[in-house]
N, CA, C and O atoms as CSV, one atom per row, in Angstrom:
chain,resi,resn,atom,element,x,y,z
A,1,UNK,N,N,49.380,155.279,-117.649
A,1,UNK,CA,C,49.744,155.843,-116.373
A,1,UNK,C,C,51.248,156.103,-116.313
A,1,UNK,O,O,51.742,156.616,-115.309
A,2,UNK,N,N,52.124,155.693,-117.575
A,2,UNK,CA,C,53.509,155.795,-117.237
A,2,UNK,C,C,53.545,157.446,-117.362
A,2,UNK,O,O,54.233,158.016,-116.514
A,3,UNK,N,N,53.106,157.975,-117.996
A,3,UNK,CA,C,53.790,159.181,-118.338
A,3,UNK,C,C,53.422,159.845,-117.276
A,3,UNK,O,O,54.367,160.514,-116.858
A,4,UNK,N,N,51.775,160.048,-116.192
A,4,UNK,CA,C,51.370,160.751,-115.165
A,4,UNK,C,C,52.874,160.328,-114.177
A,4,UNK,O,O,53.602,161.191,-113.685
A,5,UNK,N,N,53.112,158.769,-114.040
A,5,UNK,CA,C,53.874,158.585,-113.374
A,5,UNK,C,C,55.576,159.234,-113.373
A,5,UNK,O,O,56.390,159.156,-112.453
A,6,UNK,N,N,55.751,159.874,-114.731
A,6,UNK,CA,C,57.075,160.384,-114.430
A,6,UNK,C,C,56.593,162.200,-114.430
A,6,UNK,O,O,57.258,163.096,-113.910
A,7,UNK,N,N,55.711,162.313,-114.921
A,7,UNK,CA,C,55.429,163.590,-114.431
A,7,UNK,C,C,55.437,163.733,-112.888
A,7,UNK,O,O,56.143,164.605,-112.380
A,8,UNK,N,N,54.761,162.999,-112.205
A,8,UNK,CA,C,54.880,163.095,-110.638
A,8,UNK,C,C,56.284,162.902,-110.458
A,8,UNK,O,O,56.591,163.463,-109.406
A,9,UNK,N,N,57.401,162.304,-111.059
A,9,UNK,CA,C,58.695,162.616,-109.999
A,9,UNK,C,C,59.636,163.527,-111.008
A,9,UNK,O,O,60.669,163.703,-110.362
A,10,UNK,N,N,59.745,164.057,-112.030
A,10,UNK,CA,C,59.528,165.325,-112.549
A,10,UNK,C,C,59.056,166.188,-111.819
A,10,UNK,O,O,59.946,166.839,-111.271
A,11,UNK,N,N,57.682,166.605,-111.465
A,11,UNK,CA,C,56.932,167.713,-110.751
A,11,UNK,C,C,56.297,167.299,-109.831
A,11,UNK,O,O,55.092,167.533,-109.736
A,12,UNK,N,N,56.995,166.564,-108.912
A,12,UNK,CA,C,55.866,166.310,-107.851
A,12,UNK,C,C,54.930,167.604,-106.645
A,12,UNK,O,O,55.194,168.714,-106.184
A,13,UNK,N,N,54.260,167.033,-106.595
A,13,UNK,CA,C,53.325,168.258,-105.810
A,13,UNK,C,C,53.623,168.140,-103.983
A,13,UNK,O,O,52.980,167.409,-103.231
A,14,UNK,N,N,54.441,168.807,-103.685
A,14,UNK,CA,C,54.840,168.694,-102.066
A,14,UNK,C,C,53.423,168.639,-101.404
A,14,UNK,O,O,53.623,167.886,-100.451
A,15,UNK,N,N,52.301,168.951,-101.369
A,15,UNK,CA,C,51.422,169.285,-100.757
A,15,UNK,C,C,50.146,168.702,-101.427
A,15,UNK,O,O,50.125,168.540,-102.647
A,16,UNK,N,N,48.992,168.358,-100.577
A,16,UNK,CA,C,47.767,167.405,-101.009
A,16,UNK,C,C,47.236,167.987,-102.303
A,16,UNK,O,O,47.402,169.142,-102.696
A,17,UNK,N,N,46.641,167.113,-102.845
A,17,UNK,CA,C,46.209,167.640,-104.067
A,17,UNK,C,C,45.172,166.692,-104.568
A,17,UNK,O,O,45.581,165.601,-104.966
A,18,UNK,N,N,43.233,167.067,-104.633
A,18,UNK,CA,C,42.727,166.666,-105.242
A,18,UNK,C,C,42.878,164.938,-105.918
A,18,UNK,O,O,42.514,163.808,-105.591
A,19,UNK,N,N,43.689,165.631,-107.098
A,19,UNK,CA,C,44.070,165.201,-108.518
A,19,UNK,C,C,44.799,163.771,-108.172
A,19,UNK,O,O,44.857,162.757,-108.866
A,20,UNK,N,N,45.419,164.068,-106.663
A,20,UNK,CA,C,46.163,162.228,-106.366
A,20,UNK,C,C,45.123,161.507,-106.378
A,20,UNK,O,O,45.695,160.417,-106.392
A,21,UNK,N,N,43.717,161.179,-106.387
A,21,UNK,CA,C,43.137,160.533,-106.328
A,21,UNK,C,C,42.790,160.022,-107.388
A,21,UNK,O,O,42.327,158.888,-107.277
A,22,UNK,N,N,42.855,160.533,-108.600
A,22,UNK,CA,C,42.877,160.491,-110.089
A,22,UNK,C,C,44.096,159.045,-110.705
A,22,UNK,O,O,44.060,158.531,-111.823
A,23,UNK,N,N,45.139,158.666,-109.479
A,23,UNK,CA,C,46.384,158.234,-109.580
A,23,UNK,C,C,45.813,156.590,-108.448
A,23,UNK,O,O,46.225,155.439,-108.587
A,24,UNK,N,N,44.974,157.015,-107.609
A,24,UNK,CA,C,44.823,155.892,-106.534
A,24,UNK,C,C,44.095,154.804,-107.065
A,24,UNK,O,O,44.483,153.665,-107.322
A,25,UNK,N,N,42.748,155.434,-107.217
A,25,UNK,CA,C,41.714,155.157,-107.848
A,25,UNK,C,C,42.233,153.646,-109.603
A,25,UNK,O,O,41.986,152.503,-109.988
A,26,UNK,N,N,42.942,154.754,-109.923
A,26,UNK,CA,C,43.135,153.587,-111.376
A,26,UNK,C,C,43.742,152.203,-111.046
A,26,UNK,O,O,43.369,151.103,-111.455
A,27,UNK,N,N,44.989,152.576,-110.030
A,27,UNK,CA,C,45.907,152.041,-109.184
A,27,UNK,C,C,44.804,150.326,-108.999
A,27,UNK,O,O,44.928,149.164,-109.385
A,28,UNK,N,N,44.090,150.881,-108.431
A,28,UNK,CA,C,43.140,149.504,-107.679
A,28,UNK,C,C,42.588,148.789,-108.343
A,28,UNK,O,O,42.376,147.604,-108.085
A,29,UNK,N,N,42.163,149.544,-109.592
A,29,UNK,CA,C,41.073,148.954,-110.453
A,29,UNK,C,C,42.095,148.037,-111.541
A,29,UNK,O,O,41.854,146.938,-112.041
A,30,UNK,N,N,43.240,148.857,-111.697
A,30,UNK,CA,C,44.402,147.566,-112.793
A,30,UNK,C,C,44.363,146.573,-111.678
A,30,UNK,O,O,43.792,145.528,-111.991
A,31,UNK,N,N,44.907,146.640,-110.235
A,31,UNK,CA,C,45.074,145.355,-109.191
A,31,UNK,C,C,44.038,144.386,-109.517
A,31,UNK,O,O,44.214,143.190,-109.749
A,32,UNK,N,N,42.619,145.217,-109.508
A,32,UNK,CA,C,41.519,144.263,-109.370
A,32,UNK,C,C,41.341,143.257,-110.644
A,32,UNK,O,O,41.042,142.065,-110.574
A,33,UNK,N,N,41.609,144.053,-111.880
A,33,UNK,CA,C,41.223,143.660,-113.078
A,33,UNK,C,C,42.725,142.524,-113.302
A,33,UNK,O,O,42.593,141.499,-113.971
A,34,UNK,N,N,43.551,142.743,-112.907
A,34,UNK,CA,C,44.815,142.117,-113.289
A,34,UNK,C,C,44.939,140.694,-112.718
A,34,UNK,O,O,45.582,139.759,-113.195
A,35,UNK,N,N,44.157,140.724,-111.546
A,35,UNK,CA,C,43.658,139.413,-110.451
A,35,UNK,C,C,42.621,138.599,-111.095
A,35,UNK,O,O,42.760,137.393,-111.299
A,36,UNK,N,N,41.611,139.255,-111.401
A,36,UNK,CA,C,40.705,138.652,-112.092
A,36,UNK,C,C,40.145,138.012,-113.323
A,36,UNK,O,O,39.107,137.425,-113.627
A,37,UNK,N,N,41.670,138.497,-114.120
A,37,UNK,CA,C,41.625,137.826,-115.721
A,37,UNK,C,C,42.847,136.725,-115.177
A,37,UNK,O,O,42.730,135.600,-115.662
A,38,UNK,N,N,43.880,136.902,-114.329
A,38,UNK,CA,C,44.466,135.848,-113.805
A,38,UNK,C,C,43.830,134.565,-113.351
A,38,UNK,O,O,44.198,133.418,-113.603
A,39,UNK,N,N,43.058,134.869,-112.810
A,39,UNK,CA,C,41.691,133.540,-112.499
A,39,UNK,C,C,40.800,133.150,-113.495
A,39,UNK,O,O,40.360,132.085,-113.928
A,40,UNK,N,N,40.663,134.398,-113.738
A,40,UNK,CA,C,39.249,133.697,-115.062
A,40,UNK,C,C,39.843,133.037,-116.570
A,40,UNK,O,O,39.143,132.358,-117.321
A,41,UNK,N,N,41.103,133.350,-116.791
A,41,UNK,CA,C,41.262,132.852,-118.069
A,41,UNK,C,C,42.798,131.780,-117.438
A,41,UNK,O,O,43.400,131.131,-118.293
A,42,UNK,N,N,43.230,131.719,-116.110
A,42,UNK,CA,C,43.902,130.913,-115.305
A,42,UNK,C,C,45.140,130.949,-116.097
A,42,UNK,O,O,45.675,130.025,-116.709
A,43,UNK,N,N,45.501,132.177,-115.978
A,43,UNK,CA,C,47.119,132.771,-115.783
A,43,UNK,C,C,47.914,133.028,-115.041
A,43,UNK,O,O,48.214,134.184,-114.746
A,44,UNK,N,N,48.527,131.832,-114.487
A,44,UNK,CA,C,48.702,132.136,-112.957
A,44,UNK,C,C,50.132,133.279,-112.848
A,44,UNK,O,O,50.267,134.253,-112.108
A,45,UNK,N,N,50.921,132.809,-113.713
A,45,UNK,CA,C,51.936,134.419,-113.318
A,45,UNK,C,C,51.478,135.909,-113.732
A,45,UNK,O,O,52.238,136.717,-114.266
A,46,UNK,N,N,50.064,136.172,-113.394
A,46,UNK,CA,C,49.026,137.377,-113.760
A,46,UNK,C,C,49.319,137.738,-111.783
A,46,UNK,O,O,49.614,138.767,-111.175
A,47,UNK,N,N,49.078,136.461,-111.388
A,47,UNK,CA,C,48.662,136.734,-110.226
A,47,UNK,C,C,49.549,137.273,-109.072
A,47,UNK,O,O,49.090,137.440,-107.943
A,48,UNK,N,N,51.168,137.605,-109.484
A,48,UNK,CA,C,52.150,138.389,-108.796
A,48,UNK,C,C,52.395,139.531,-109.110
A,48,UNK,O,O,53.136,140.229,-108.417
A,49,UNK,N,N,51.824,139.969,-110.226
A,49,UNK,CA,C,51.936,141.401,-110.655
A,49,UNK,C,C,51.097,142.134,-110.197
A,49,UNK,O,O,51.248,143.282,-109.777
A,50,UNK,N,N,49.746,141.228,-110.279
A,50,UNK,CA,C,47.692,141.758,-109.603
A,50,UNK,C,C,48.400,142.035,-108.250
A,50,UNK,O,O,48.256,143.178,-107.816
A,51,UNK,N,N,49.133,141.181,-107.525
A,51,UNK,CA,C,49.588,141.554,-105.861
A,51,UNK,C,C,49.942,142.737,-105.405
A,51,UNK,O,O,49.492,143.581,-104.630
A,52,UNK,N,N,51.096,142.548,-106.253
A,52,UNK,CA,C,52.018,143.910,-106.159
A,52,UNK,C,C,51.507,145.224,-106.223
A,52,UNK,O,O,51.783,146.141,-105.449
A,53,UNK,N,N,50.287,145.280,-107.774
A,53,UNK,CA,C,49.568,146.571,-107.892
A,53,UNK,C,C,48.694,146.874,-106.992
A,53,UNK,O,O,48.296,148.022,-106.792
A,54,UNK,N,N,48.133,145.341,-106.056
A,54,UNK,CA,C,46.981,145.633,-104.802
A,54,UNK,C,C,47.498,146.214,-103.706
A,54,UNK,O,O,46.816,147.023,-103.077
A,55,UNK,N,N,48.962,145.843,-103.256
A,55,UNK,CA,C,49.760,146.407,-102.077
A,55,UNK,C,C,49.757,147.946,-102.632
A,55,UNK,O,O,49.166,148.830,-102.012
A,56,UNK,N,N,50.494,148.205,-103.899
A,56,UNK,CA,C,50.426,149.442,-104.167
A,56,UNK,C,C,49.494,150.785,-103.913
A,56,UNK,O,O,49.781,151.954,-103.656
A,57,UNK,N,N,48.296,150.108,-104.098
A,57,UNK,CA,C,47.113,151.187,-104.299
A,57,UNK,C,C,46.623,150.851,-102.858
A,57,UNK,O,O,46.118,151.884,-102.417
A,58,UNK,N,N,46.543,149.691,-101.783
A,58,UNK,CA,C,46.532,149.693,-100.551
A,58,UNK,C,C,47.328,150.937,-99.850
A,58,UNK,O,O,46.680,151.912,-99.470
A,59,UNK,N,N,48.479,150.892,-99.717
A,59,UNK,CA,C,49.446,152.277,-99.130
A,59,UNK,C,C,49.457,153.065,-99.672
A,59,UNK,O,O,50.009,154.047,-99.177
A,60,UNK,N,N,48.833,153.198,-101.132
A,60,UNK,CA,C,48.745,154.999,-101.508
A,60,UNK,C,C,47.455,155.338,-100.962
A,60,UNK,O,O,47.297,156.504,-100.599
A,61,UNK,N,N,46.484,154.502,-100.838
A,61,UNK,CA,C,45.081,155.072,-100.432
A,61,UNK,C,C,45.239,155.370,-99.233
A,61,UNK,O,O,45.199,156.597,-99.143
A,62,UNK,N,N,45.392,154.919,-98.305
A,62,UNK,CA,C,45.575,156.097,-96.837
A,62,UNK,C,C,46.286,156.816,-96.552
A,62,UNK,O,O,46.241,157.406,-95.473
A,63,UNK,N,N,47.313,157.022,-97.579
A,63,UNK,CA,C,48.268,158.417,-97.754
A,63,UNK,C,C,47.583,159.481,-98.283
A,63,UNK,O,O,47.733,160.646,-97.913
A,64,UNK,N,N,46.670,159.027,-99.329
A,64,UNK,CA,C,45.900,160.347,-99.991
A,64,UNK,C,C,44.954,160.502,-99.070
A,64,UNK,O,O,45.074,161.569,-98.467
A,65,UNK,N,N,43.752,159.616,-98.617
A,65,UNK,CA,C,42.941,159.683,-98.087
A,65,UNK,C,C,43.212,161.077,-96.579
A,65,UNK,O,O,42.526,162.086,-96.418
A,66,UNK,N,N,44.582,160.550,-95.594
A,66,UNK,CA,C,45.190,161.247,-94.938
A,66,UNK,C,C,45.173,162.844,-95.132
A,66,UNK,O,O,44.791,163.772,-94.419
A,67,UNK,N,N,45.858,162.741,-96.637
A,67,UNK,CA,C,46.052,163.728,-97.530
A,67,UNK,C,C,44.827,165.086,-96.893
A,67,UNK,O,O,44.847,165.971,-96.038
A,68,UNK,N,N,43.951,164.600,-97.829
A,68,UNK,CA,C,42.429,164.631,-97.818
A,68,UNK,C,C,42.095,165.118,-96.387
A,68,UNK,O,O,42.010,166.344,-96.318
A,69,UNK,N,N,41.923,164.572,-95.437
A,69,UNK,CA,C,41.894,165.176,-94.180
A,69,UNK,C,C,42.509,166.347,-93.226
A,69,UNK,O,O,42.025,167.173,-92.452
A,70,UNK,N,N,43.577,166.066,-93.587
A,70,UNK,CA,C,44.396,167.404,-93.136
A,70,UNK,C,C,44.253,168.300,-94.149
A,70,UNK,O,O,44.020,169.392,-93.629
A,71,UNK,N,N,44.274,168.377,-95.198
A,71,UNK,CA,C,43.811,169.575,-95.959
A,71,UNK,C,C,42.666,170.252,-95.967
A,71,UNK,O,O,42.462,171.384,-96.405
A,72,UNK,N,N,41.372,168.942,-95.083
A,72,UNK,CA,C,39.955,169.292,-95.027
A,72,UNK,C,C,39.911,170.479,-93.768
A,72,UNK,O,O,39.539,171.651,-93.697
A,73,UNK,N,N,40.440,169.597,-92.936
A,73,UNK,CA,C,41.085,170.321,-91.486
A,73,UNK,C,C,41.528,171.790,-91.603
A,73,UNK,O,O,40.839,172.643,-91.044
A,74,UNK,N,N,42.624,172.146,-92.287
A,74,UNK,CA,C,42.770,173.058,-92.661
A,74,UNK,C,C,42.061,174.091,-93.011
A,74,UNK,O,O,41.881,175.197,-92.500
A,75,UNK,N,N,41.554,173.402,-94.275
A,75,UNK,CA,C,40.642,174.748,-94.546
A,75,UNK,C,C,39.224,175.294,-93.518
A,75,UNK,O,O,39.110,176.473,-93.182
A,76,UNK,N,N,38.425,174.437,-93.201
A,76,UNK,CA,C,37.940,174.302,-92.246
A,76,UNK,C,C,38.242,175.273,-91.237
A,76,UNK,O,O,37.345,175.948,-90.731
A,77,UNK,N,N,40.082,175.450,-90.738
A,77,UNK,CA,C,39.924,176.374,-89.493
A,77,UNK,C,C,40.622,177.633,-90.541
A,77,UNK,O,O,40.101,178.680,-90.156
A,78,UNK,N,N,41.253,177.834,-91.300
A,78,UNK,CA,C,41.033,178.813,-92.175
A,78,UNK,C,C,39.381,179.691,-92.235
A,78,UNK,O,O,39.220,180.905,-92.100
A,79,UNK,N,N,38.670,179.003,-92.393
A,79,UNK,CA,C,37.528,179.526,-92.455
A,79,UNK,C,C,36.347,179.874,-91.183
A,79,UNK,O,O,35.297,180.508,-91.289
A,80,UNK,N,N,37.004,179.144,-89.848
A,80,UNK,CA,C,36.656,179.222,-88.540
A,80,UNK,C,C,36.241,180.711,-88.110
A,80,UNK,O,O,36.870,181.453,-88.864
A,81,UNK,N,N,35.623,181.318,-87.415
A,81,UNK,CA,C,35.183,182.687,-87.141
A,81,UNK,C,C,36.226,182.941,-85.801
A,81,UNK,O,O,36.368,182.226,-84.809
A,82,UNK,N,N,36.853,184.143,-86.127
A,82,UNK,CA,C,37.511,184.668,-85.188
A,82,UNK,C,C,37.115,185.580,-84.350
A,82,UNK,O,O,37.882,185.995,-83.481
């Protein structure tokens, strides 16, 4: 994910895009997985990094999600009958 990650501030996309979800999505699943080998194999300094990546993908998901809506919105009255 490092390299998507400097591509996004390289080229970031001003406007919603699909493809952020491609970025959220992984986001949660390292949090989840990073928490859970912290417990299961009882690594406990696993378990401030698992945090950090859970806050992370917490506040990007209702930014995209957001995203997602107003762009739905959009098109939607784009396509409204005049």
């Amino acid at each position: 994910m490092g390299a998507a990650s400097a591509a996004e501030v390289l080229w970031p996309r001003t406007r919603y895009d699909v493809r952020r979800w491609a970025k959220v999505f992984p986001m949660g699943m390292t949090a989840v997985a990073t928490l859970s080998v912290a417990a299961a194999v009882d690594v406990p300094w696993l378990k401030g990094p698992g945090e950090v990546l859970l806050w992370v993908a917490v506040a990007a998901w209702p930014a995209v999600a957001a995203g997602a809506v107003a762009d739905g919105r959009a098109l939607l009255r784009s396509r409204a009958p005049r």
